[in-house]
N, C-alpha and C positions, 0 to 999 in steps of 0.2 A: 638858639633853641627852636626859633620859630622855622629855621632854613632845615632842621636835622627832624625834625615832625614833618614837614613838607615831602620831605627826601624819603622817608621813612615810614607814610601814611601804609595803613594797612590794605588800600587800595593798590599801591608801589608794589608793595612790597611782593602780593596777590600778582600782578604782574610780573614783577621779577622770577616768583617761582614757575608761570605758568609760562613763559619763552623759555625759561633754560629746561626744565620738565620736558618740553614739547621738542625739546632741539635735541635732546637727551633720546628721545626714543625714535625720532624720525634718523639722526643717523647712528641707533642700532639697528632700524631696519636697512640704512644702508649698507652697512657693515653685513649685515646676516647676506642682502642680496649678494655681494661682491663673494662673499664665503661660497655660495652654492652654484655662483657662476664656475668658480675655478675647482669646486669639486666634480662640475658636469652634472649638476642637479637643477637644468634647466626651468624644470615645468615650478619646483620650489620656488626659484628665482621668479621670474614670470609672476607667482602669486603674492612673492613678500615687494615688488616692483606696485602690484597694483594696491594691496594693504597702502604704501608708502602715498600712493595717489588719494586712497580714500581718506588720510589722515590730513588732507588739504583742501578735504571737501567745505569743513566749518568754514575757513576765511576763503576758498572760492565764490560759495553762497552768502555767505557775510555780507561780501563789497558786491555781488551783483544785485542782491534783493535790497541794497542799503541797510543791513541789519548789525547791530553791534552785539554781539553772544558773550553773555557773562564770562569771565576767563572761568571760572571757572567751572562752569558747565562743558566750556570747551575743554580743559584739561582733562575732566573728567570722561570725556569724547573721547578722546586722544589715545586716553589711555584704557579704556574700554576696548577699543578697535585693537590696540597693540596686544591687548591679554587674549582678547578672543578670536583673532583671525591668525597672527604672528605666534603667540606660545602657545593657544590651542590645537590651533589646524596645523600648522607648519612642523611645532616644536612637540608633538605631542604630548601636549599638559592635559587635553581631554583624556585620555586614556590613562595614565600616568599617575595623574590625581583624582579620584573619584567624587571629589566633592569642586572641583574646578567648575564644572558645568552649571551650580548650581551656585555659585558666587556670582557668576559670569551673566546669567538671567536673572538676578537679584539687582545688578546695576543697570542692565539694561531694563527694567521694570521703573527703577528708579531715572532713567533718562527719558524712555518714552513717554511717563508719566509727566513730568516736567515741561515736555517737549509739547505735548496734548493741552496743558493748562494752558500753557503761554499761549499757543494758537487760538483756542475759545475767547481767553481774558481778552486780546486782543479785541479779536471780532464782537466782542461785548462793549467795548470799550470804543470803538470809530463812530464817530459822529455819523456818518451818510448811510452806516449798515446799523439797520433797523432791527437791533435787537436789545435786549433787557432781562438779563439771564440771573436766576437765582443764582445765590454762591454755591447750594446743594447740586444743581445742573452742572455749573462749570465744572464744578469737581467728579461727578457722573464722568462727564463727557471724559476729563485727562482717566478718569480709574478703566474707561472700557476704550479708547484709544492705546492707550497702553497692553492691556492685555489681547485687546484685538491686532493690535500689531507683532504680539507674543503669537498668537494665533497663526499669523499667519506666517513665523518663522518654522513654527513646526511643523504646518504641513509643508512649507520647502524642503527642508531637513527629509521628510517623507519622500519627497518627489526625486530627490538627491541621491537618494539609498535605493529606490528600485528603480530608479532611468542608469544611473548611471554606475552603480552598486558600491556607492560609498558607504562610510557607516557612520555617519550624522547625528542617527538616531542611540549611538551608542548600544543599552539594553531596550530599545525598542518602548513598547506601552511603558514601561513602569518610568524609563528617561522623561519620554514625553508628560508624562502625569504629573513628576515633581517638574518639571519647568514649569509647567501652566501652575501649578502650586504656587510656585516662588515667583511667578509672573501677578500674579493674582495679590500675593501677600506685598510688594514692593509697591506695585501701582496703588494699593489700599492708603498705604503709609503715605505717602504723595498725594495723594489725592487729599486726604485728613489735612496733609496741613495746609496744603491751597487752602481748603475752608476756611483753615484759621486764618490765612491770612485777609484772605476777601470782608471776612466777618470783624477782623479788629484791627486791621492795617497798620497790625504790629510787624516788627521783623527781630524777632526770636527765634527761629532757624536757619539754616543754611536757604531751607527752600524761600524763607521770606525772602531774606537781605539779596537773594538772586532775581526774584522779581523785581524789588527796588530797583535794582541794578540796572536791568535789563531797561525800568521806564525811565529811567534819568538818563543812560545812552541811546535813548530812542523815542525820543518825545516827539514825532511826528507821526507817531502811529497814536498816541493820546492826547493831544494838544487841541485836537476837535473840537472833542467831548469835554476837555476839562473849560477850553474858553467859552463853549454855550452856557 
């Protein structure tokens, strides 16, 4: 019993989904590249080549910075990048699905956000960096990292569309309006529950039990602080 719980912890298990997941769509993007090579759809290939690259950025920067990334945050990576650079841009799901776009800046509001906690929490949390940040600040800090990051995807998307006259921006203002909307509503959600968790260092959400996660595979970025 004790060997079949070990085998089978929910940590395991979370890992088993998050390698085969991750294997699963890095070779569909190999598969899609080899498809557009042999149709002569070069510059496609070229773009689902570099997708394929970007989707090995988590465990590149993982093992350089020494950082160990929830799987699940990475899965969630993985599979973010695959919806919105591979079925969006390549596959035409922008266009296609009218409401694609706004699922698409819902996750990523919820990733940036996540992404912004963890960076502040940290730097809250080092012994030799001299700070002492409310839980309302930290939380501030991931809600406008996030949507500042939103920010600054749409005026690319902008820059995109008149340099080189893609159509990024889809319907133009009204596109841009409901991202920053749903960039705004995602990063809020996140950000709320950072709160909770700083304030009762509970783990009742996804977002808690990922912070856990995060400081039990990475106790030297808090070990500082916890042994002064």
């Amino acid at each position: 019993m004790n060997i079949w719980k070990s085998r089978f912890s929910p940590e395991t298990f979370a890992m088993y989904i998050h390698r085969r997941l991750s294997l699963f769509l890095k070779l569909s993007l190999l598969i899609g590249a080899s498809l557009m090579f042999f149709q002569g759809r070069y510059q496609a290939m070229a773009e689902i080549l570099i997708i394929l690259f970007i989707t090995f950025l988590p465990l590149i920067l993982g093992k350089r910075f020494d950082v160990q990334i929830p799987h699940g945050f990475e899965t969630l990576a993985v599979i973010f990048l695959y919806m919105s650079l591979f079925l969006g841009e390549s596959q035409g799901y922008y266009t296609r699905f009218w409401w694609w776009d706004l699922v698409l800046h819902s996750g990523s509001a919820f990733l940036l956000g996540i992404l912004g906690f963890l960076l502040v929490y940290i730097l809250n949390e080092k012994k030799e960096i001299d700070l002492d940040l409310k839980p309302g600040f930290v939380a501030f800090f991931a809600f406008m990292f996030a949507v500042g990051m939103g920010t600054i995807w749409e005026i690319f998307e902008y820059f995109m569309d008149r340099v080189l006259g893609l159509n990024m921006q889809k319907s133009g203002l009204q596109d841009t309006m409901w991202d920053l909307i749903v960039d705004v509503i995602g990063a809020a959600i996140i950000s709320f529950l950072g709160w909770g968790y700083i304030q009762t260092r509970e783990t009742d959400s996804f977002l808690e039990r990922w912070i856990e996660d995060f400081i039990n595979n990475n106790p030297h970025f808090f070990q500082e602080k916890n042994d002064s």
